[in-house]
Each structure stands twice: as C-alpha cells, then as structure tokens.
C-alpha positions, 0 to 999 in steps of 0.5 A: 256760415251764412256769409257762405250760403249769402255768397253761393246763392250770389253766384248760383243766381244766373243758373236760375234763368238758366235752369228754367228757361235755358240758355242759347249757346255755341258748343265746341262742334260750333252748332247753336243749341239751347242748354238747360244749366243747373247743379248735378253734384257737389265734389267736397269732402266730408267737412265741405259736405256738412258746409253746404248742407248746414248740419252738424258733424256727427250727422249725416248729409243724406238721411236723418240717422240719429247721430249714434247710429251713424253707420247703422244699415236701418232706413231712415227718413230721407233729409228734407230741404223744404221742411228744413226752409219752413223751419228755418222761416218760422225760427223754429230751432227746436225741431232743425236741431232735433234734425242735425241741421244749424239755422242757417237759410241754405243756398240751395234750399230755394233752388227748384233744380236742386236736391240737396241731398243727391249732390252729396258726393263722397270724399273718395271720389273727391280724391280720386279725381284729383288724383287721377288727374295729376297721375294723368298730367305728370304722365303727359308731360313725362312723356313729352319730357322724354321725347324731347317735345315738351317745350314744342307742345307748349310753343304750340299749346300757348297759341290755340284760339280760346274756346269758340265764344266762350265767355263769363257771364 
C-alpha cells in the first residue's frame, strides 16, 4: 500500500504548483484563463475508499466511529489527516491503531488542498455514474443504429480536431 501512496503523490506532484499558483490555460471557448487545479473527490468504491485513506475495513473513511459502532447515528471526532501524519513521523503505531488507520504516510495527507476526508465519495454514486453513462452511450448509438447514421457519425467523429491546446503534462 505504500507503493500506492509513493506512485499517488508522483502523479498528484504537478497539481501542487498548480494549486498554489495556478496555471495559465486555453479552455474550449478559446479565451486564456488562469486555472487553479486541485483534488475535489475521489469516486471509489468502499475498498478503493479504505485504500486511499489507509485505514482498516471495519472503520469508517469520514469520522472515527469505533469499529462496532459503525452505522451508530452518535457523532464522533471527525478523521484528522494531519494528527494521523504526526503519528505516522513519530512511529507512533499505538494511537493510529487506536484510530483504524495503518502506518502508512498518505499521499494526501501533504497536500495543502486536500481534506481527505471530503473526498469520500460513496460507492453508489460510483455506479451510478457508470451506469449511467453506458445506458447514455448504448442509447446514443441505438438511435444512430436505427437511423442508419452510425457509420456517418464515426467517419465524422474520427475527424474533428483535438481539443484546442490540449496536452499532457
């Protein structure tokens, strides 16, 4: 798992800039604007979830419910990522298992822009998503199916432009 958490902060590094300073780009109505990127939810489903969080799977990724009481309408302390990196510096293994959370340095525990635990997001919506975008997809290409365009619509999908400017970074 921290292979993981190694590779995520790799590939979140660019955003940090971003984040803080923003960054100069062409959108799709051409005008040039300054953007400010940064991580505003992590569509995952439950397992995902207790990946990105590094905690236990009978814990929960938003507050610190014992792990019998999950489900239980009582508040309780809210996760807190920074308390968790302090720990996680100091070896402190005793009071991160008190908490349902596994040594392991987060990703997203660095990052000024991120509350780990707002970008839970439940596995419903997850499906849902997905779902709906292929109910929207088979319908799409049903109906050009039974308009006898399908094969028009491809000739003319393969030779739009890309997106103006756009590139990897």
């Amino acid at each position: 798992m921290q292979v993981f958490h190694d590779l995520l902060k790799f590939v979140l590094r660019p955003l940090s800039s971003s984040a803080r300073d923003g960054h100069v780009i062409k959108c799709g109505d051409e005008v040039v604007r300054k953007c400010y990127f940064r991580v505003a939810g992590w569509l995952a489903d439950h397992i995902e979830n207790l990946m990105i969080h590094v905690i236990y799977t009978t814990r929960c990724a938003i507050c610190e419910s014992p792990q019998d009481w999950l489900g239980d309408l009582q508040k309780y302390p809210l996760r807190d990522a920074q308390q968790y990196r302090e720990w996680v510096d100091k070896s402190d293994t005793e009071s991160l298992h008190m908490s349902g959370v596994k040594c392991i340095t987060n990703a997203l525990w660095t990052r000024r822009d991120v509350i780990p635990r707002e970008l839970v997001r439940s596995d419903i919506v997850h499906m849902i998503l997905l779902g709906n975008l292929q109910h929207l997809l088979d319908w799409i290409k049903g109906f050009l199916d039974s308009h006898d365009r399908l094969s028009a619509f491809d000739s003319i999908w393969s030779l739009m432009a890309p997106y103006p400017s756009c590139y990897v970074l």
